[in-house]
CHARMM-style PDB file with segment names, atoms N, HN, CA, C and O in Angstrom:
ATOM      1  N   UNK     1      98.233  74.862 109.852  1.00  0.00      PROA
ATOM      2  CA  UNK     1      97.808  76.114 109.242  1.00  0.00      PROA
ATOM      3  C   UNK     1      96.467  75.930 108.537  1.00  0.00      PROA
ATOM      4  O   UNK     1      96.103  74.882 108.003  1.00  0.00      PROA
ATOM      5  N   UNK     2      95.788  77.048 108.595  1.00  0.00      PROA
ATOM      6  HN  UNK     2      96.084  77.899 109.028  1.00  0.00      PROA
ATOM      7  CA  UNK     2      94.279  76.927 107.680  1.00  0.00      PROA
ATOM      8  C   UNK     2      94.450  77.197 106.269  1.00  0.00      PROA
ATOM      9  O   UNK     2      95.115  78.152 105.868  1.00  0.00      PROA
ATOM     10  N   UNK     3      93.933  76.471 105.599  1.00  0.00      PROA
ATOM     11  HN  UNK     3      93.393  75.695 105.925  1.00  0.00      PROA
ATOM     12  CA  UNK     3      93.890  76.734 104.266  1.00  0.00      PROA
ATOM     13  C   UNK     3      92.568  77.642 103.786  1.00  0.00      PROA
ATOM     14  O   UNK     3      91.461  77.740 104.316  1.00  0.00      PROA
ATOM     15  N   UNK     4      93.149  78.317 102.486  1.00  0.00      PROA
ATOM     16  HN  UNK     4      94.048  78.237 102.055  1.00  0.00      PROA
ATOM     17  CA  UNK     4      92.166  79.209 102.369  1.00  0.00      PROA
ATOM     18  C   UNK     4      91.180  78.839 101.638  1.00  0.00      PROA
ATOM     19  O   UNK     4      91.257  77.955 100.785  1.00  0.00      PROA
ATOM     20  N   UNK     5      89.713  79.780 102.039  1.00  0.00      PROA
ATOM     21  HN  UNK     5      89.650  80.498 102.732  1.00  0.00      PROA
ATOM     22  CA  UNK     5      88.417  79.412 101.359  1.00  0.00      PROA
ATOM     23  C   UNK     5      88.262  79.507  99.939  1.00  0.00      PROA
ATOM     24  O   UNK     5      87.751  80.526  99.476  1.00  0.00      PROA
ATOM     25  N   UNK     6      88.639  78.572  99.182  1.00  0.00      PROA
ATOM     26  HN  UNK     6      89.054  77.744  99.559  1.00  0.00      PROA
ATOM     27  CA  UNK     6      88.055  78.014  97.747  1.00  0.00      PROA
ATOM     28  C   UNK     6      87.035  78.859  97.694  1.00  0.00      PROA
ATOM     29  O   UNK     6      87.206  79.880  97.029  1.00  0.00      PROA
ATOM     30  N   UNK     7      85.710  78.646  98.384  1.00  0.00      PROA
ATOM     31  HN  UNK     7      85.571  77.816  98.925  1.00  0.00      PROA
ATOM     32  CA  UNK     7      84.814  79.298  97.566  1.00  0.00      PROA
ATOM     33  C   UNK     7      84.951  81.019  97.634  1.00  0.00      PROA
ATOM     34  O   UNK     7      84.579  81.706  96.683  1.00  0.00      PROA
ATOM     35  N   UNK     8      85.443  81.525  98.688  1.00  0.00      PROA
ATOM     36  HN  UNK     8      85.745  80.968  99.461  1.00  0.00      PROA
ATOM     37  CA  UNK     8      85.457  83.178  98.166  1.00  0.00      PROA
ATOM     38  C   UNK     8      85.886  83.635  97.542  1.00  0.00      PROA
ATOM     39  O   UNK     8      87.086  83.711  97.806  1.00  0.00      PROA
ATOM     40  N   UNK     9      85.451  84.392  96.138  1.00  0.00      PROA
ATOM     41  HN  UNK     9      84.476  84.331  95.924  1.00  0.00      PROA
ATOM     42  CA  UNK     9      86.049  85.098  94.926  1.00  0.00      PROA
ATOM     43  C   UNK     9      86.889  86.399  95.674  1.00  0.00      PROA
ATOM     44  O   UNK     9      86.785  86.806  96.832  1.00  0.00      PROA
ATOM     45  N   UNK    10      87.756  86.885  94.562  1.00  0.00      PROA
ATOM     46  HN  UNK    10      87.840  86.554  93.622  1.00  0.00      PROA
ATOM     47  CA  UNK    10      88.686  88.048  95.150  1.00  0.00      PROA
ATOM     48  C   UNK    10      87.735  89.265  95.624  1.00  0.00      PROA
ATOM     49  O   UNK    10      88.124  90.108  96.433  1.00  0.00      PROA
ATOM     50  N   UNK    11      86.246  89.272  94.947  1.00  0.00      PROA
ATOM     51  HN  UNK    11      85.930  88.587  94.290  1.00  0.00      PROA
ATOM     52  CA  UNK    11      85.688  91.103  95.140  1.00  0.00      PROA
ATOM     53  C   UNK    11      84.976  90.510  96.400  1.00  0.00      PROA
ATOM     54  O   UNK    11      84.750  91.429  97.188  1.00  0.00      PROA
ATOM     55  N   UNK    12      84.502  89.194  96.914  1.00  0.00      PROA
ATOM     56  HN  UNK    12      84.685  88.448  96.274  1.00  0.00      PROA
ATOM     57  CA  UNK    12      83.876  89.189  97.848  1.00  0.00      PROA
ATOM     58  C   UNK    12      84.777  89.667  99.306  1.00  0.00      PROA
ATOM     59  O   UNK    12      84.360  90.359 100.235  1.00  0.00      PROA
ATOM     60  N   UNK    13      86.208  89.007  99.128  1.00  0.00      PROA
ATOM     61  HN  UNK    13      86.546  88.445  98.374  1.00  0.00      PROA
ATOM     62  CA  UNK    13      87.738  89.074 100.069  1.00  0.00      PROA
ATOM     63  C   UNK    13      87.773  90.519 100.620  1.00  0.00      PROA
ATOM     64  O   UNK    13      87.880  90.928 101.776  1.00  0.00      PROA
ATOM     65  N   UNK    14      87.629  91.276  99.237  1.00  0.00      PROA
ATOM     66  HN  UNK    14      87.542  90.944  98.298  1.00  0.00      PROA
ATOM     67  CA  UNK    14      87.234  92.778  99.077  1.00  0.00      PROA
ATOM     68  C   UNK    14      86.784  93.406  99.727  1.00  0.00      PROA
ATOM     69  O   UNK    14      87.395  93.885 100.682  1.00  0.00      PROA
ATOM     70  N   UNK    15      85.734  93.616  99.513  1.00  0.00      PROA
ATOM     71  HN  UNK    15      85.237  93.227  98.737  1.00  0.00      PROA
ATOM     72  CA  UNK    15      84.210  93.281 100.569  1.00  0.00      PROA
ATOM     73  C   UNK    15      84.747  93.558 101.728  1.00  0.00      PROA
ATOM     74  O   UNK    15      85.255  94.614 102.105  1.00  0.00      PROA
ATOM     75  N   UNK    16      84.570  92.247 102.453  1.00  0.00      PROA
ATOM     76  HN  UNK    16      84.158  91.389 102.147  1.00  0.00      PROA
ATOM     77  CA  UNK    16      85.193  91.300 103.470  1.00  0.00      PROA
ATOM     78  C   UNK    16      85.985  92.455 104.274  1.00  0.00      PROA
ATOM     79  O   UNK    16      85.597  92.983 105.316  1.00  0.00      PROA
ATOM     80  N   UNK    17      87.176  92.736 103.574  1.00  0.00      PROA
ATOM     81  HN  UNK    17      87.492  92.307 102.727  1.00  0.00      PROA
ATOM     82  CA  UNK    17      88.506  93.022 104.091  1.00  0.00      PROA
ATOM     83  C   UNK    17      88.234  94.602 104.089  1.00  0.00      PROA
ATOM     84  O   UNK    17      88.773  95.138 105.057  1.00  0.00      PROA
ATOM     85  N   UNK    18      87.621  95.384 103.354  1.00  0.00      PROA
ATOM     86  HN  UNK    18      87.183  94.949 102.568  1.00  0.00      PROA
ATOM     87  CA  UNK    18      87.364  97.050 103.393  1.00  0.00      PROA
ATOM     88  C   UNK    18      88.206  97.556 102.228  1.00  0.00      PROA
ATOM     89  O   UNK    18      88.308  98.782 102.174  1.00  0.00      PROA
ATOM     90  N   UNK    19      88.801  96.882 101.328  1.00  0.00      PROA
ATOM     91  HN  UNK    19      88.719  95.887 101.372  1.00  0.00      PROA
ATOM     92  CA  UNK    19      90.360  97.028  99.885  1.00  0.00      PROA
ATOM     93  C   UNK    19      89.659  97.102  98.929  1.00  0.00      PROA
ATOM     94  O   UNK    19      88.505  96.671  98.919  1.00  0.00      PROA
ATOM     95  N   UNK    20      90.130  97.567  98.115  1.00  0.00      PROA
ATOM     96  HN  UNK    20      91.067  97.916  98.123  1.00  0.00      PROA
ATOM     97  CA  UNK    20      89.990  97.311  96.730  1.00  0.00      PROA
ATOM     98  C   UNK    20      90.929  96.595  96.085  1.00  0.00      PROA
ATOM     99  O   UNK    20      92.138  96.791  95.955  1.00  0.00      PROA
ATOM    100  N   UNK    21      90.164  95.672  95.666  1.00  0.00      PROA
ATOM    101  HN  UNK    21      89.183  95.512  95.771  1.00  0.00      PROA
ATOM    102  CA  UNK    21      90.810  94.355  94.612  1.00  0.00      PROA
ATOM    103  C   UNK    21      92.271  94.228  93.995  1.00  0.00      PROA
ATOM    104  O   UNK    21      92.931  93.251  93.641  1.00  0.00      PROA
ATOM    105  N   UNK    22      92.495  95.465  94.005  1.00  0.00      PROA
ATOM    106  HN  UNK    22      91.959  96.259  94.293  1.00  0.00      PROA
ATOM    107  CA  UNK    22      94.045  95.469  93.688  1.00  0.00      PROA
ATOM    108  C   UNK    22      95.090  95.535  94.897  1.00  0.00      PROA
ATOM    109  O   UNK    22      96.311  95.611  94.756  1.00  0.00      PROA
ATOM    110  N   UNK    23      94.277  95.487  96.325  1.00  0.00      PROA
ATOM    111  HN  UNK    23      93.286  95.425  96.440  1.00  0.00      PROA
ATOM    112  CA  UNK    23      94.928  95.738  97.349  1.00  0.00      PROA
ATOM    113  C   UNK    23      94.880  93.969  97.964  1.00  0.00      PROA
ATOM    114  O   UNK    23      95.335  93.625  99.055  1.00  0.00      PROA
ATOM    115  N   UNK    24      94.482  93.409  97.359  1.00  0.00      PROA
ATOM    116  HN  UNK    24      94.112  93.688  96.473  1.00  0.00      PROA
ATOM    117  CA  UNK    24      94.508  91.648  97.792  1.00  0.00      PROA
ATOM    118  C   UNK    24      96.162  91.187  97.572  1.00  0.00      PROA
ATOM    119  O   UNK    24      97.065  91.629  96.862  1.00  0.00      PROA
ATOM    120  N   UNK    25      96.080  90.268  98.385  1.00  0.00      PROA
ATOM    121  HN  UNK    25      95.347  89.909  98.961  1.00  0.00      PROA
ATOM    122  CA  UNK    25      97.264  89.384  98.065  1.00  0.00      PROA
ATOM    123  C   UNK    25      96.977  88.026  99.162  1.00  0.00      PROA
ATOM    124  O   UNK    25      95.960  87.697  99.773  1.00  0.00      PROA
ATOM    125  N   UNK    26      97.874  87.632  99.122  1.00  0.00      PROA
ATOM    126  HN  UNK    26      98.700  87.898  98.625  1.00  0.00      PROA
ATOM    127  CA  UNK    26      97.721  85.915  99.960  1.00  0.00      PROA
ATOM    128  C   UNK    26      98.767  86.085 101.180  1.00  0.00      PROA
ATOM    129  O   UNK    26      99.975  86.321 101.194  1.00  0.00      PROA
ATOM    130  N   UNK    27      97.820  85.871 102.193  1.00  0.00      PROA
ATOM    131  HN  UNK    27      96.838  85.679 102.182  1.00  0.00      PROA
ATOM    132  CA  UNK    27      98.250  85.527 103.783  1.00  0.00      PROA
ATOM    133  C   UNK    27     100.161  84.670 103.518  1.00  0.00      PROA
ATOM    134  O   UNK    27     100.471  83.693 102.836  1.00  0.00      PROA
ATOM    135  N   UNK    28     100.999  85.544 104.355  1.00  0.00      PROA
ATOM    136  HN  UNK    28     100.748  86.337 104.910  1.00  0.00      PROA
ATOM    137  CA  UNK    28     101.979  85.078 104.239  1.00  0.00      PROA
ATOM    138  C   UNK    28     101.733  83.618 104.948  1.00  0.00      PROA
ATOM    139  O   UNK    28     102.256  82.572 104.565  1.00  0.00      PROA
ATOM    140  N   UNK    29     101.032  83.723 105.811  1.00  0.00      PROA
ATOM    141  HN  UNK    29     100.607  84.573 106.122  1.00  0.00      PROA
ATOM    142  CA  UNK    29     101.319  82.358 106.885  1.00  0.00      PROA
ATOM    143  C   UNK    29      99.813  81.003 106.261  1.00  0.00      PROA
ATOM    144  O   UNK    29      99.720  79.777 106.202  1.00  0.00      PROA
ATOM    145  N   UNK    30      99.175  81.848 106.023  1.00  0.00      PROA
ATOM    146  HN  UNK    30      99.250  82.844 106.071  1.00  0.00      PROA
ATOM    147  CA  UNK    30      98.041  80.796 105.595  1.00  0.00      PROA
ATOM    148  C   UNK    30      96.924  80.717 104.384  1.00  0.00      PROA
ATOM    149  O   UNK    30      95.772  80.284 104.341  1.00  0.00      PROA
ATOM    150  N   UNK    31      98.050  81.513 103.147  1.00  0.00      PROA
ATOM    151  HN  UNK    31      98.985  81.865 103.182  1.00  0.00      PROA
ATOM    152  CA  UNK    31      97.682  81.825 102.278  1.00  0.00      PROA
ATOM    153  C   UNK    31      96.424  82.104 101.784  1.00  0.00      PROA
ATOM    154  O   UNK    31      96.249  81.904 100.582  1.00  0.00      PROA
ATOM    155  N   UNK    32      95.297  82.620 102.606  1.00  0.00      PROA
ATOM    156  HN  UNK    32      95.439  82.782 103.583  1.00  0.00      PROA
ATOM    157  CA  UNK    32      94.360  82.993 102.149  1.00  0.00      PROA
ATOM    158  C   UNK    32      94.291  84.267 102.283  1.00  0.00      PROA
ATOM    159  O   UNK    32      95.170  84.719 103.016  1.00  0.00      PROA
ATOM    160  N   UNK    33      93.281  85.326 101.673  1.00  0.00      PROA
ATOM    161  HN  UNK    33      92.566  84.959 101.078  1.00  0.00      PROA
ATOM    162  CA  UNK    33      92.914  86.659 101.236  1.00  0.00      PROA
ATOM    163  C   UNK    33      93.076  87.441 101.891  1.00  0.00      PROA
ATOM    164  O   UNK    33      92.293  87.472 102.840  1.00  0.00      PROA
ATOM    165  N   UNK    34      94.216  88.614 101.827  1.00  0.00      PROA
ATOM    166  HN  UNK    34      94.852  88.589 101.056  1.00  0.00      PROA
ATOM    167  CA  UNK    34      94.225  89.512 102.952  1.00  0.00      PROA
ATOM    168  C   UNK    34      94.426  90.788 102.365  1.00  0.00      PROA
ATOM    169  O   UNK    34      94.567  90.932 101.150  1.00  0.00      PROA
ATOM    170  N   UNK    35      94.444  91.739 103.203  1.00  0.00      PROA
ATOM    171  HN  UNK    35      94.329  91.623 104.189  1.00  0.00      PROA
ATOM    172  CA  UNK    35      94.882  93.383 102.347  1.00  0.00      PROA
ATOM    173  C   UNK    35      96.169  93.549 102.514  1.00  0.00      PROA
ATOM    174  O   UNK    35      96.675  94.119 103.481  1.00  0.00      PROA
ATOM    175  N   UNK    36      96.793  93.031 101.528  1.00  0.00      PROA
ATOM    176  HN  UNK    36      96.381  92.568 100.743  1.00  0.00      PROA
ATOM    177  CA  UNK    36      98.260  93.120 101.550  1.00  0.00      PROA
ATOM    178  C   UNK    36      98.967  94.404 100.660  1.00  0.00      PROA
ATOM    179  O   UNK    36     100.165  94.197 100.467  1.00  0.00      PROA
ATOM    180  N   UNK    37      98.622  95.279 100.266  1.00  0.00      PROA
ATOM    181  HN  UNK    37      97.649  95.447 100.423  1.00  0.00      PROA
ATOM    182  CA  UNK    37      99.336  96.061  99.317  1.00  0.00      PROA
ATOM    183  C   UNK    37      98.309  97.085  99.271  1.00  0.00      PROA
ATOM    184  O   UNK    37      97.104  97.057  99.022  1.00  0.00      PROA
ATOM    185  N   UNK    38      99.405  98.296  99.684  1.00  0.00      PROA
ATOM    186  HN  UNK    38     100.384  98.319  99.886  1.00  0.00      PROA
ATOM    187  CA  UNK    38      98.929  99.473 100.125  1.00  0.00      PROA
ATOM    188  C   UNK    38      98.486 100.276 101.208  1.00  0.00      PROA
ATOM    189  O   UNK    38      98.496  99.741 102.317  1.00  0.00      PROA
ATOM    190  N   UNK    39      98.143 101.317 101.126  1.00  0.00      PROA
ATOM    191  HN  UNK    39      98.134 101.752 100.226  1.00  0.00      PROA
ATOM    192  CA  UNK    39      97.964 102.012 102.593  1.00  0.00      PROA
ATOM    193  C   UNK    39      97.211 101.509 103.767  1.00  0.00      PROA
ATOM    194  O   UNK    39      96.234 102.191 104.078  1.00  0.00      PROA
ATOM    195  N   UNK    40      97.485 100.347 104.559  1.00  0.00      PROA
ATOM    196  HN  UNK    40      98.278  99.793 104.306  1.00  0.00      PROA
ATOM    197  CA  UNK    40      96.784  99.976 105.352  1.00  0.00      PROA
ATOM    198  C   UNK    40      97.294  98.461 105.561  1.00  0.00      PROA
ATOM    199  O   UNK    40      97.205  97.789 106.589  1.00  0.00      PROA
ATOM    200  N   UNK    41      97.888  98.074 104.238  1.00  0.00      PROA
ATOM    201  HN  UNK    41      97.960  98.619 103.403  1.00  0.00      PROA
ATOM    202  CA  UNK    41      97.850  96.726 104.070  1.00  0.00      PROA
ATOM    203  C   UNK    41      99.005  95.834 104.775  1.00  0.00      PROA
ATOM    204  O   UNK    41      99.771  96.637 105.309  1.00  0.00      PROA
ATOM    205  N   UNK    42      99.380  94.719 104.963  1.00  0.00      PROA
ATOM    206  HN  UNK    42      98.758  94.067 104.529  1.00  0.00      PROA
ATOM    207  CA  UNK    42     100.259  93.714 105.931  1.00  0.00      PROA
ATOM    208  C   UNK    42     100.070  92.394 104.765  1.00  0.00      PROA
ATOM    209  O   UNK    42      99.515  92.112 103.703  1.00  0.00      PROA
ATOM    210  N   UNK    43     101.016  91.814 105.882  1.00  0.00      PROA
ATOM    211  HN  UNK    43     101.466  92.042 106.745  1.00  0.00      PROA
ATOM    212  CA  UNK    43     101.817  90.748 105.170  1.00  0.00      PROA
ATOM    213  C   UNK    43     100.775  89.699 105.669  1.00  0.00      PROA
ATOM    214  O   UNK    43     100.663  88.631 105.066  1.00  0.00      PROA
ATOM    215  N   UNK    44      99.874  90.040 106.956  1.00  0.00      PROA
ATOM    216  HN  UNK    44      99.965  90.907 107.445  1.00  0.00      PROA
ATOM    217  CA  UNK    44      98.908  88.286 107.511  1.00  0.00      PROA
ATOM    218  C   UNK    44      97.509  88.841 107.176  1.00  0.00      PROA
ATOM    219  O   UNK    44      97.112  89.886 106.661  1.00  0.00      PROA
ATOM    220  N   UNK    45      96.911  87.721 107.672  1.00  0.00      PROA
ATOM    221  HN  UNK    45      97.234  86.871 108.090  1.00  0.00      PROA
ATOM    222  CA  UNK    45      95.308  88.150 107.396  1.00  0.00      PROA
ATOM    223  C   UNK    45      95.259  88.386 109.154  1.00  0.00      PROA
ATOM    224  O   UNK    45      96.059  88.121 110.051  1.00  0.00      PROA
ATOM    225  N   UNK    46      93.759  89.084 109.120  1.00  0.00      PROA
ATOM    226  HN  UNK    46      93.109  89.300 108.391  1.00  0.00      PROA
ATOM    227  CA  UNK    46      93.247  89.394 110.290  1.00  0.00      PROA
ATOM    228  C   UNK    46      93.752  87.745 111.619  1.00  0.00      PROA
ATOM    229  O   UNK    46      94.413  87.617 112.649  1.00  0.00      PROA
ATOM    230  N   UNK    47      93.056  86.984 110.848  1.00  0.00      PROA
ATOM    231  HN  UNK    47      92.518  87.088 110.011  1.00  0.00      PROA
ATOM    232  CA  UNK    47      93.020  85.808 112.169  1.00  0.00      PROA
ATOM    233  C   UNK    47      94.641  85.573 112.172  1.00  0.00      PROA
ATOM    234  O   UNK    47      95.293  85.553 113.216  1.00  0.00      PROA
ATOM    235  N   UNK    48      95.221  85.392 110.830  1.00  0.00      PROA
ATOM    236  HN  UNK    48      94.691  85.408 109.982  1.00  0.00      PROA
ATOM    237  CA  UNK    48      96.544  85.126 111.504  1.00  0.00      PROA
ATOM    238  C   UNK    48      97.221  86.298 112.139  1.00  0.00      PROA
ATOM    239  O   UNK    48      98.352  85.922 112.446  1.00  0.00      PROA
ATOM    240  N   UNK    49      97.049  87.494 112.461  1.00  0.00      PROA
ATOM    241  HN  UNK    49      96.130  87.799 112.211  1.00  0.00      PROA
ATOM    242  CA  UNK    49      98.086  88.526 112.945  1.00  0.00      PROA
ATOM    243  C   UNK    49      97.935  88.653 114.389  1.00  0.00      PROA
ATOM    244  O   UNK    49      98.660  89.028 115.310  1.00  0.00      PROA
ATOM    245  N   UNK    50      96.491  88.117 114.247  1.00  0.00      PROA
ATOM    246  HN  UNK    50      95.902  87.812 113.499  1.00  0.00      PROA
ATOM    247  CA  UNK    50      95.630  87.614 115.808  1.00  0.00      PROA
ATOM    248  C   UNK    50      96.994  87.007 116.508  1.00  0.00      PROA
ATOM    249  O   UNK    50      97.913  87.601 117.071  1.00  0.00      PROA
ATOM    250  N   UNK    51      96.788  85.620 116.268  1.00  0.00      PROA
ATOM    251  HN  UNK    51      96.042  85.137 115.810  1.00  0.00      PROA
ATOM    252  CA  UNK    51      97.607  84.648 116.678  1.00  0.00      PROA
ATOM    253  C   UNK    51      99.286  85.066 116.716  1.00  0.00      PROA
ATOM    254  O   UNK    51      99.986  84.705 117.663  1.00  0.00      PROA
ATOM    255  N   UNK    52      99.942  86.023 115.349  1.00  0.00      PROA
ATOM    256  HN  UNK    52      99.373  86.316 114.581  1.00  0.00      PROA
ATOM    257  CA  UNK    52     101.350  86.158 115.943  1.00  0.00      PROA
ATOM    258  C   UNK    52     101.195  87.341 117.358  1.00  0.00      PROA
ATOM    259  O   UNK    52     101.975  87.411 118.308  1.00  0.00      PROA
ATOM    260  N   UNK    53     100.207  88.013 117.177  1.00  0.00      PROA
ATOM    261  HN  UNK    53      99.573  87.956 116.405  1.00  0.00      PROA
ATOM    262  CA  UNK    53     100.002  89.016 118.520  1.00  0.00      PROA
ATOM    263  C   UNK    53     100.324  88.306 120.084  1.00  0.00      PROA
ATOM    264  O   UNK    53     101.134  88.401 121.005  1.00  0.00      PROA
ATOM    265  N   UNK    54      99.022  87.488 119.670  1.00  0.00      PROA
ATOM    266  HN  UNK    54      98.363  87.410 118.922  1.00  0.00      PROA
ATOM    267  CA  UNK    54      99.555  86.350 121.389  1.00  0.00      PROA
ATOM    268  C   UNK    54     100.361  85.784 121.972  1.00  0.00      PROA
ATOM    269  O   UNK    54     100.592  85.539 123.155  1.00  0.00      PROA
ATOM    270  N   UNK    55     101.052  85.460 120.500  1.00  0.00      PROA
ATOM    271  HN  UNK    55     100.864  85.659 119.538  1.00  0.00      PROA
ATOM    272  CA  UNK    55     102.532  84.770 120.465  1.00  0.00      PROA
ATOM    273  C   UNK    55     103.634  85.605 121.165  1.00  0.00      PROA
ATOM    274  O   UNK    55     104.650  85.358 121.814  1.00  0.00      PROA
ATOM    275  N   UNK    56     102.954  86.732 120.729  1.00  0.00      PROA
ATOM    276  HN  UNK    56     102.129  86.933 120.202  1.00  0.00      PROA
ATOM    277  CA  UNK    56     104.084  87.933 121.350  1.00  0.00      PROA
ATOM    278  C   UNK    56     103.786  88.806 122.333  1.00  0.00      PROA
ATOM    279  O   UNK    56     104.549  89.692 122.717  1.00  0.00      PROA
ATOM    280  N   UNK    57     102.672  88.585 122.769  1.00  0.00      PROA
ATOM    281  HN  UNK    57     102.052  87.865 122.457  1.00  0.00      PROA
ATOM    282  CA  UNK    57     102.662  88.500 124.096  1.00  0.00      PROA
ATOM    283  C   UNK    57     102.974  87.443 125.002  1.00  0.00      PROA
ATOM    284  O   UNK    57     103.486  87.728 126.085  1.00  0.00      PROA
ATOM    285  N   UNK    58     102.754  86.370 124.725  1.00  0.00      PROA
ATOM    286  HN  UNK    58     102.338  86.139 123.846  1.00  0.00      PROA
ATOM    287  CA  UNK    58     103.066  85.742 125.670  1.00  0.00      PROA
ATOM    288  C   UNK    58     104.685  85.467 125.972  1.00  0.00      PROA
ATOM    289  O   UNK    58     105.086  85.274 127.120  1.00  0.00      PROA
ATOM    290  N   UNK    59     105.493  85.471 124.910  1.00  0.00      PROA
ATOM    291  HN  UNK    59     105.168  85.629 123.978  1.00  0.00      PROA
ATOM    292  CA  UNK    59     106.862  85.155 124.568  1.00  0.00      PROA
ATOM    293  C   UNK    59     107.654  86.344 125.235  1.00  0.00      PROA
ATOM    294  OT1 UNK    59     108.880  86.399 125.142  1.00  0.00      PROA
TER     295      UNK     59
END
């Protein structure tokens, strides 16, 4: 699993992700910065939801 980037602060994740700061939380699978809470938000980050996608396609 990837570990998450040390150096990105939460408003940059923010940024990043299209959330507002109160909509952050930590990647169920690879605990780094994702939009977890609220209208839009999930339990993985982008790259990991990637990867359970393929998984489930291919499976």
């Amino acid at each position: 699993m990837a570990s998450p980037a040390a150096s990105e602060t939460p408003y940059a994740a923010a940024v990043r992700l299209g959330c507002s700061i109160e909509q952050l939380g930590y990647c169920a699978r690879c605990q780094g910065y994702c939009h977890r809470y609220g209208q839009g938000g999930g339990p993985l980050c982008p790259p990991c939801w990637e990867i359970v996608e393929q998984a489930r396609k291919r499976g």
